[in-house]
Structure formats: structure tokens, C-alpha cells
DSSP file (Angstrom, degrees, kcal/mol; ACC not computed):
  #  RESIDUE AA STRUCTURE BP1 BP2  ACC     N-H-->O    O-->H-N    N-H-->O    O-->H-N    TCO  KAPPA ALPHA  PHI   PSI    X-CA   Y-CA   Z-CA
    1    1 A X              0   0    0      0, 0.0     0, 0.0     0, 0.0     0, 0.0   0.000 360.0 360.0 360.0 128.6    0.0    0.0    0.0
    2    2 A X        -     0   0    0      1,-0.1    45,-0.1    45,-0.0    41,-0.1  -0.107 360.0-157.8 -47.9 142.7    1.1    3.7   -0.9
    3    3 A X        +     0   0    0     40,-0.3    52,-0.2    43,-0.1    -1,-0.1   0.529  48.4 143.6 -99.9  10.0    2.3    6.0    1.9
    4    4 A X        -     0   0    0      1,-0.1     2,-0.5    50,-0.1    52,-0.2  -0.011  46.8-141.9 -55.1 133.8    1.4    9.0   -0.7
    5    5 A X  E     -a   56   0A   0     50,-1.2    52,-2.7    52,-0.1     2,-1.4  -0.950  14.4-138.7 -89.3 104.5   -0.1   11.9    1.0
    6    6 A X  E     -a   57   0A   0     -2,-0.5    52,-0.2    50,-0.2    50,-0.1  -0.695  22.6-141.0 -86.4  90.1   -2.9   13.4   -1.2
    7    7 A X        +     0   0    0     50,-2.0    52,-0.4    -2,-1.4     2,-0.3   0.178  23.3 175.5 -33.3 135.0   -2.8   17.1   -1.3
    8    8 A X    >   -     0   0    0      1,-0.2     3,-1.7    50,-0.1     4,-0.5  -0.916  50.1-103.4-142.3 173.5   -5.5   20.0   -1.3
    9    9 A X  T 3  S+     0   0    0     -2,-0.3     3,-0.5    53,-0.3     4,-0.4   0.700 121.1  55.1 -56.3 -34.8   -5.4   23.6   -1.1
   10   10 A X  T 3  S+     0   0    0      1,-0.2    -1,-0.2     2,-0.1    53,-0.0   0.042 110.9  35.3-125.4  24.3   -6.5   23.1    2.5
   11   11 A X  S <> S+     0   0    0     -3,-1.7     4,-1.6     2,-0.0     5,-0.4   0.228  90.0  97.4-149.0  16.2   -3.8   20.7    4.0
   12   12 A X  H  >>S+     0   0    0     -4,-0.5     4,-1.1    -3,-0.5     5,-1.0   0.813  84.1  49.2 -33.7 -48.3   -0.7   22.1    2.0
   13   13 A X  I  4>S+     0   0    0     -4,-0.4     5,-0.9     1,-0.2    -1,-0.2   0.794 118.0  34.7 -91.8 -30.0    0.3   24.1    4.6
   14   14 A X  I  45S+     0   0    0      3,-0.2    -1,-0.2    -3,-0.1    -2,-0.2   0.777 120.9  48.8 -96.4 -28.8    0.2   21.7    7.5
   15   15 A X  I  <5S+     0   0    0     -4,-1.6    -3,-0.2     4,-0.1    -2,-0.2   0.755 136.1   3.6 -65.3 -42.2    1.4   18.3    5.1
   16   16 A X  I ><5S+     0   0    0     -4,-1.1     3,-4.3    -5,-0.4    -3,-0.2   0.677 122.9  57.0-108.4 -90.1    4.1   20.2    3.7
   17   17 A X  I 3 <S+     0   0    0     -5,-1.0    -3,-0.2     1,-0.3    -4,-0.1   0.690 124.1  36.1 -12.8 -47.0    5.1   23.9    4.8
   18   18 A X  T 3 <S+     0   0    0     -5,-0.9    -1,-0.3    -6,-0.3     2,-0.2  -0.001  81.9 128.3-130.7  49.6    5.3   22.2    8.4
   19   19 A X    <   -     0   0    0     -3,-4.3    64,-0.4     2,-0.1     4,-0.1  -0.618  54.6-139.4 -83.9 151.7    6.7   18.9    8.2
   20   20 A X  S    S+     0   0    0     -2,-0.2     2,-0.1     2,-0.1    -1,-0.1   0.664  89.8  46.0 -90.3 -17.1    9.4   17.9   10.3
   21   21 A X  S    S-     0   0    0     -5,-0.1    62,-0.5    61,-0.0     2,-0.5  -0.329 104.2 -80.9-108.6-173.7   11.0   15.9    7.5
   22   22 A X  E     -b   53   0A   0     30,-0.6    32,-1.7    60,-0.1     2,-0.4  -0.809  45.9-141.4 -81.5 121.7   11.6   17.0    3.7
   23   23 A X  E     -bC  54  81A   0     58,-0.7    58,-2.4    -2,-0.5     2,-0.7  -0.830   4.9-145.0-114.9 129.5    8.4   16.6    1.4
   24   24 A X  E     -bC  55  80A   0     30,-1.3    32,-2.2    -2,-0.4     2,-0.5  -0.845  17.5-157.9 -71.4 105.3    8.3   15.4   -2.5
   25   25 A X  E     -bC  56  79A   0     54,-2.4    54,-1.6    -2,-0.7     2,-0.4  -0.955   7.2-166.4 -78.8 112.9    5.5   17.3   -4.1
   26   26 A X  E     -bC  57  78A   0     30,-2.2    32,-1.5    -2,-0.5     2,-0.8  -0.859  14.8-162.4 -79.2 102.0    4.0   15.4   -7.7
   27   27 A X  E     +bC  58  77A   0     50,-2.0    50,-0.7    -2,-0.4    49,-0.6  -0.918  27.0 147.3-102.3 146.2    2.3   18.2   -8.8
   28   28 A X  E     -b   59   0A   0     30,-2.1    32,-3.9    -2,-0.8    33,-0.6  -0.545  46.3-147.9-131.2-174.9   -0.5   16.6  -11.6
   29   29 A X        -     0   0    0     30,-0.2     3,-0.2    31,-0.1    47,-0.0  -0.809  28.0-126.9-149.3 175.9   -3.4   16.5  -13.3
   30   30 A X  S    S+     0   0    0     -2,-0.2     6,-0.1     1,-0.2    29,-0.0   0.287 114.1  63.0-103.8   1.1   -5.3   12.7  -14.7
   31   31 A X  S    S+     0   0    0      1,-0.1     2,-0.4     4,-0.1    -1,-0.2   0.930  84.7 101.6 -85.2 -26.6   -5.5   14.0  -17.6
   32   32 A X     >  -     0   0    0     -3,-0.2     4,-0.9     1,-0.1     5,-0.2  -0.426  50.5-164.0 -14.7  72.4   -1.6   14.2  -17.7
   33   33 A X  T  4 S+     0   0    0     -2,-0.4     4,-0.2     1,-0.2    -1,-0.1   0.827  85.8  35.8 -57.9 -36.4    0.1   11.7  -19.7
   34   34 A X  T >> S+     0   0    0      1,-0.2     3,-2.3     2,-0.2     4,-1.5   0.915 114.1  61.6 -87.4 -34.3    3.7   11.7  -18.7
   35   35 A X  T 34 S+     0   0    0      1,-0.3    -2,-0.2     2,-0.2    -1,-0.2   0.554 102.5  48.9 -87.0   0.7    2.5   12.4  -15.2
   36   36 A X  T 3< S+     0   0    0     -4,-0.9     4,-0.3     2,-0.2    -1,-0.3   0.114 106.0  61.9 -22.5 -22.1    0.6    9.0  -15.1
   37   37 A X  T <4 S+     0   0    0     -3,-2.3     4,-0.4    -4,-0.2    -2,-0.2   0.780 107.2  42.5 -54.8 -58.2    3.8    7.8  -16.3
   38   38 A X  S  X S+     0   0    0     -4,-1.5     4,-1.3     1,-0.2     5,-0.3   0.292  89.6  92.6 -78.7   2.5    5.4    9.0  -13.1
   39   39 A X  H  > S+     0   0    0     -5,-0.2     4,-3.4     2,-0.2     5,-0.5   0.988  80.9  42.7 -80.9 -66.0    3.0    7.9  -11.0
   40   40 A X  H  > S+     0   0    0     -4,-0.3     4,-3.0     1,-0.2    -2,-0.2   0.897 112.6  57.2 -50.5 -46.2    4.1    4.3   -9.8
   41   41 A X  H >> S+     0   0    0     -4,-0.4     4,-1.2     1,-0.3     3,-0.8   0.755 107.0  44.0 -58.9 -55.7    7.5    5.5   -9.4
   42   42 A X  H 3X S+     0   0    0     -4,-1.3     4,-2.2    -3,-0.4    -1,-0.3   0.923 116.8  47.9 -81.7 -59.7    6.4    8.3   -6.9
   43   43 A X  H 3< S+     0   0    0     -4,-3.4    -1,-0.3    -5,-0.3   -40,-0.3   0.938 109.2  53.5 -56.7 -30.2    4.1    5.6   -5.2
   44   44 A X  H X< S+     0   0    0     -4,-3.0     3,-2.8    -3,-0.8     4,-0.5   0.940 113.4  55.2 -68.9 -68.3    7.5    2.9   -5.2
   45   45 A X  H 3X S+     0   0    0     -4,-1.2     4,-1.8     1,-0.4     5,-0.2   0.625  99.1  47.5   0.7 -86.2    9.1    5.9   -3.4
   46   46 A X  T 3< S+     0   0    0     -4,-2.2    -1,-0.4     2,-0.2    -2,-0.2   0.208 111.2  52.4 -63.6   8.3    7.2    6.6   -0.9
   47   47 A X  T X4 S+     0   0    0     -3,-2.8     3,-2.3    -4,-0.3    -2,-0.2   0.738 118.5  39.3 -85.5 -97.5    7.2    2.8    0.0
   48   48 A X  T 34 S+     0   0    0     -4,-0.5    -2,-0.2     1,-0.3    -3,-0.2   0.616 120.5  50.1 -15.4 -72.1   11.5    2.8   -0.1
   49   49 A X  T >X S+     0   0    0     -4,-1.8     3,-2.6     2,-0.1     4,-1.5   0.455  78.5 141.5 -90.1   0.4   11.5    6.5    1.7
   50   50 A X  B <4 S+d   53   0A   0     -3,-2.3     2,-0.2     1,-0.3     4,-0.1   0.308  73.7   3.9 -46.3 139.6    9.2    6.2    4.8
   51   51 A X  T 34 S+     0   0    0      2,-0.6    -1,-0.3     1,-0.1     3,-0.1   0.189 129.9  62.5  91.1 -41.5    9.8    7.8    8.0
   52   52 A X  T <4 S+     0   0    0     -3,-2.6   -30,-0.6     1,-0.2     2,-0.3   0.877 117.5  10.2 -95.6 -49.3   13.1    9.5    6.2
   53   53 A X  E  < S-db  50  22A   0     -4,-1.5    -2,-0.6   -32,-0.1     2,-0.4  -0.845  73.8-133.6-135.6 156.5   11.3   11.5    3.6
   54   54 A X  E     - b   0  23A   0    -32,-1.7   -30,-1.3    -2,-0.3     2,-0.3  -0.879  22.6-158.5-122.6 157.0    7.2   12.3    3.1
   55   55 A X  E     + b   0  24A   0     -2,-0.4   -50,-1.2   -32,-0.2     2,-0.2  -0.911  14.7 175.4-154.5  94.0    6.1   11.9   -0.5
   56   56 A X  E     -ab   5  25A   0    -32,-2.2   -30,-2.2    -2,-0.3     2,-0.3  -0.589  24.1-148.9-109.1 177.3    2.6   13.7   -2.1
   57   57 A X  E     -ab   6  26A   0    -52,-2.7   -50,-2.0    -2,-0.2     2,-0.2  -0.792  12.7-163.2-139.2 146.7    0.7   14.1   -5.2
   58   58 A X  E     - b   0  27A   0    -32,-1.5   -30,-2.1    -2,-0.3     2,-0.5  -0.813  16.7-141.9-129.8 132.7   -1.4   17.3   -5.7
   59   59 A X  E  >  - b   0  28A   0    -52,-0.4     4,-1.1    -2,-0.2   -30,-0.2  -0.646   9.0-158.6 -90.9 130.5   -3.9   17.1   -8.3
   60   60 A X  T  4 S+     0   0    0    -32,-3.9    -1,-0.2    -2,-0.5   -31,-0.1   0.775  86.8  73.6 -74.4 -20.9   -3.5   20.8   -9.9
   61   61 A X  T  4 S+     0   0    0    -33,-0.6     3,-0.3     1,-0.2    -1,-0.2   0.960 113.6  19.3 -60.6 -50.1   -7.1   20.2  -11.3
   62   62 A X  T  4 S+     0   0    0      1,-0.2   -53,-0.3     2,-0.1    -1,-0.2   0.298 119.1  51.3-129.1  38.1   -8.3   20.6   -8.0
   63   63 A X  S  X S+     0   0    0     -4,-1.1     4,-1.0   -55,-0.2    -1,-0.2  -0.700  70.4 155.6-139.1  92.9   -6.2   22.3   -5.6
   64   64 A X  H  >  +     0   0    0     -3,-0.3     4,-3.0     2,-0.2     5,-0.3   0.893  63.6  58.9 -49.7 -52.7   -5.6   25.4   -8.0
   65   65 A X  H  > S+     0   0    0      2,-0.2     4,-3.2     3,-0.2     5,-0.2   0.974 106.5  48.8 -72.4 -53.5   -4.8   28.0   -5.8
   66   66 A X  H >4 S+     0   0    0      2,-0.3     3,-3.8     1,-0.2     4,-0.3   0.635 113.8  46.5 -40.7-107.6   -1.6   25.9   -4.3
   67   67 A X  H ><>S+     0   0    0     -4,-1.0     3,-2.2     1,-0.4     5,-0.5   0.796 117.4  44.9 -52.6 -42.5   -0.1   24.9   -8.1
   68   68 A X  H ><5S+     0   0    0     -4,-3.0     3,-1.1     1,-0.3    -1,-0.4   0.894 106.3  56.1 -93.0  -4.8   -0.6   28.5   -9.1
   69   69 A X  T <<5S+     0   0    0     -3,-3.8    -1,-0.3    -4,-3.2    -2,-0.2   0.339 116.0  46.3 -75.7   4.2    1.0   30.1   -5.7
   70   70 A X  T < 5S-     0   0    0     -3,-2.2     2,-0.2    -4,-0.3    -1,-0.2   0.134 115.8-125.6-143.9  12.0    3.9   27.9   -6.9
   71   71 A X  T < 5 +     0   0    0     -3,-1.1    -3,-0.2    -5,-0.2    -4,-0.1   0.191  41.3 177.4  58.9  -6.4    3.7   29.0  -10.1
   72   72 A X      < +     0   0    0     -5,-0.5    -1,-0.2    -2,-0.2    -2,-0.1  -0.168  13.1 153.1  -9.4 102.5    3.4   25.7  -11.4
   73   73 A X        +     0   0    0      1,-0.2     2,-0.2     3,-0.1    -1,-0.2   0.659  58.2  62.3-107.5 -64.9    2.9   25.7  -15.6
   74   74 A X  S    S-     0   0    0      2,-0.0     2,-0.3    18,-0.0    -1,-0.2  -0.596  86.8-112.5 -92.6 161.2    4.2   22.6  -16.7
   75   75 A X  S    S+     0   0    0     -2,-0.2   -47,-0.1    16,-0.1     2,-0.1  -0.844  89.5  31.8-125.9 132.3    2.8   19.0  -15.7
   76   76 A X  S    S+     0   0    0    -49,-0.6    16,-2.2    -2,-0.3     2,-0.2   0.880  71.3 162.4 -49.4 162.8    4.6   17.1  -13.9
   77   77 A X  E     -CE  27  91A   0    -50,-0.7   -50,-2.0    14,-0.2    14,-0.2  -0.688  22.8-159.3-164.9 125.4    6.4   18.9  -11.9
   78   78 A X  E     +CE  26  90A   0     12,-1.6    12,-1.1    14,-0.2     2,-0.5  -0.236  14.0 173.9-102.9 158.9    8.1   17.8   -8.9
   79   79 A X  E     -CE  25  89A   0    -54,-1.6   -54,-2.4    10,-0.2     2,-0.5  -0.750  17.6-146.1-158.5 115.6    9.2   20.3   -6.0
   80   80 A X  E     -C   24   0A   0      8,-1.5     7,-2.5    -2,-0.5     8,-0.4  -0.846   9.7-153.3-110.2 140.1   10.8   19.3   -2.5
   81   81 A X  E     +CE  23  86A   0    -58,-2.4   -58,-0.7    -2,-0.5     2,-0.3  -0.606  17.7 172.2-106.6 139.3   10.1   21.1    0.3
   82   82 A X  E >   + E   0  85A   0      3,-2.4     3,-1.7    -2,-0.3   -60,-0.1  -0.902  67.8   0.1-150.4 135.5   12.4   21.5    3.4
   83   83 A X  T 3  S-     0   0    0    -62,-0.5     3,-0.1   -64,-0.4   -66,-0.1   0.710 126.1 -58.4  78.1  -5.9   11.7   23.8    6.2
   84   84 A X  T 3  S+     0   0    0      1,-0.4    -1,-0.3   -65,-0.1     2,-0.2   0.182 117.9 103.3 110.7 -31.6    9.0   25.1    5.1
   85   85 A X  E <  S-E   82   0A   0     -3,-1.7    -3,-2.4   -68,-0.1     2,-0.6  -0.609  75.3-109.4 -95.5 148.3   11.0   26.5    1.5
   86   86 A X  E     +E   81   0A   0     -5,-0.3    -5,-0.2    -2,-0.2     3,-0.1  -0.819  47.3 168.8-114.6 111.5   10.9   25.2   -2.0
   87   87 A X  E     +     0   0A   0     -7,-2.5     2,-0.2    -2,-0.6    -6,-0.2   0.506  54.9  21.8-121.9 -15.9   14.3   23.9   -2.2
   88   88 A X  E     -     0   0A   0     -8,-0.4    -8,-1.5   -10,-0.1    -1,-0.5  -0.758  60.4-159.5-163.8 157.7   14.8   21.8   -5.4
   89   89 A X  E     +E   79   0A   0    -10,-0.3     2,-0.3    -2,-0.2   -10,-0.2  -0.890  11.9 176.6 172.5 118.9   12.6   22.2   -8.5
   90   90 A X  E     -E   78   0A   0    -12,-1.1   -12,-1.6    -2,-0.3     2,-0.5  -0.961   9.8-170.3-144.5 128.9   12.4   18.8  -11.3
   91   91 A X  E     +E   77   0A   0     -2,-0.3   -14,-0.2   -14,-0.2     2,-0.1  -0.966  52.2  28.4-121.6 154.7    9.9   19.4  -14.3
   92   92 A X  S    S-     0   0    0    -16,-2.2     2,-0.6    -2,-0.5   -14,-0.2  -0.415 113.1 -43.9  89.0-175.7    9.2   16.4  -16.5
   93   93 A X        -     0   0    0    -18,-0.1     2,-0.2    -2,-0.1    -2,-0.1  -0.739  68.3-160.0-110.6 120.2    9.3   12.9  -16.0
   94   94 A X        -     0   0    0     -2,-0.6     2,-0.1    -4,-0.1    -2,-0.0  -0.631  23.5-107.4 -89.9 145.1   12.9   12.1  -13.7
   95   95 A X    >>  -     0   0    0     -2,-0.2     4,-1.3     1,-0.1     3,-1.2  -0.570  36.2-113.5 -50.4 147.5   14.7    9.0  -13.2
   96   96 A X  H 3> S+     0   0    0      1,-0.2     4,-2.5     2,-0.2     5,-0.2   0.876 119.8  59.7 -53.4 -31.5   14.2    7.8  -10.0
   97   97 A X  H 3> S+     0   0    0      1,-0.2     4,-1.1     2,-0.2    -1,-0.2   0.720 101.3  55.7 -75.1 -10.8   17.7    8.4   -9.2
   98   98 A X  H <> S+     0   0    0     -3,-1.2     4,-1.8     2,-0.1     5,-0.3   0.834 108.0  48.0 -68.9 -34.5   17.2   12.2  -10.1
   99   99 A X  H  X S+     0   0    0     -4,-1.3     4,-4.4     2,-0.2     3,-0.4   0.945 109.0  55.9 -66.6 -47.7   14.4   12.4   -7.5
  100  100 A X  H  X S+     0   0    0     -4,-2.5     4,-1.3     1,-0.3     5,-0.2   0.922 110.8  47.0 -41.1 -52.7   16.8   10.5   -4.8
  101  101 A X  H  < S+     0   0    0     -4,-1.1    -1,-0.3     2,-0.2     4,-0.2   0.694 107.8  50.8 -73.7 -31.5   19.3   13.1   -5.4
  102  102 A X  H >X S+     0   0    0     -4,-1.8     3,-1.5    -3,-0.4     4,-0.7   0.951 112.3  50.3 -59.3 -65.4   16.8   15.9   -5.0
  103  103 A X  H 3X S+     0   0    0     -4,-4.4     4,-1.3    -5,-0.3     3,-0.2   0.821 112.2  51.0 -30.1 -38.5   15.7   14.2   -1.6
  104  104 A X  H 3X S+     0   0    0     -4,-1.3     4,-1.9    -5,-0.2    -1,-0.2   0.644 102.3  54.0 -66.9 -23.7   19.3   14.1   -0.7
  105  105 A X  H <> S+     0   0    0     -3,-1.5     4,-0.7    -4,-0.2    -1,-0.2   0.785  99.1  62.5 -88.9 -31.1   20.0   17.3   -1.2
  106  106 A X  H >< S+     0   0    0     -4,-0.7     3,-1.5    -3,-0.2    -2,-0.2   0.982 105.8  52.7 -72.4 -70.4   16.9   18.7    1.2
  107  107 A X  H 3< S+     0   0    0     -4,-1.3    -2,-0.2     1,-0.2    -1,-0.2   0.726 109.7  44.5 -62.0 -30.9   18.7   17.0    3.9
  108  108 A X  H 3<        0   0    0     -4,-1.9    -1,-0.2     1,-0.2    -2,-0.2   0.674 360.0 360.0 -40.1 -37.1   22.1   18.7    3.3
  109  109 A X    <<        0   0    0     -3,-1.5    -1,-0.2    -4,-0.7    -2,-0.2   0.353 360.0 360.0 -58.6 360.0   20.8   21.7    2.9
């Protein structure tokens, strides 16, 4: 079972903004073809990262205000969070081992 955290405008700020750990934001849409591409990987993730790293999907269809406070344009687009800050920035469909590195990077930081 996925440990994905499903996003709205109205638990962004408490899922992400103030998590104690670093958070993977998928943002998507279903309509989305490559980001339905991306999708198991994000879910195998968040199996592999638990406990170390928190891992969500926001569907952009319906938490608008969020994707466009984040300027969001293109679909996918992955964005990790540490601290409260937008800290690494991936648009397009990643290797998983780009994503790792982004994850990695939050905790160095």
C-alpha cells in the first residue's frame, strides 16, 4: 500500500510547509500523460523513503490555488520542500535516481 499523501489547497500548509521531514511534491493532473507515467514510481518511493522523507501528489485540477501560488505551468512537476521552503525544483518525468538526489539534497541543505 502507498504512503502518498494526497494534497488540497487546505492541508498544504500543514502536510508540507510544516513537516518535520523534507516533502516530494507530484504536482499533476489525470489528464496528464507523462505524469501518469510518473505515477508508480512516486508511489515505489514513498514505500523505499518512509519515515526518512514524506512523499505527495497534488492534483492541480483541484487544488488550483496551491499549483498557481507555486507558479506551477508545466505538468509534472516535482518540487521538495524542506523547512518550510521550495528547495529543489524537477519538471518532466525524472529517473528515480534524479528524484533520490533531489531528496538528498533537502537534507544537506
Amino acid at each position: 500500500m502507498s504512503n502518498v499523501v494526497h494534497l488540497t489547497d487546505d492541508n498544504f500548509e500543514s502536510e508540507v510547509l510544516q513537516s518535520d521531514v523534507p516533502v516530494l511534491v507530484d504536482f499533476w493532473a489525470p489528464w496528464c500523460g507523462p505524469c501518469r507515467q510518473l505515477s508508480p514510481l512516486i508511489d515505489e518511493l514513498a514505500g523505499e523513503t518512509e519515515g526518512k522523507y514524506k512523499i505527495a501528489k497534488l492534483n492541480t485540477d483541484e487544488a488550483q490555488q496551491t499549483a498557481f501560488k507555486y507558479r506551477v505551468s508545466s505538468i509534472p512537476t516535482l518540487m521538495v520542500f524542506s523547512g518550510g521552503n521550495v528547495v529543489q525544483t524537477l519538471i518532466g518525468v525524472q529517473p528515480k535516481a534524479a528524484i533520490l538526489q533531489a531528496l538528498e539534497s533537502a537534507v544537506s541543505a
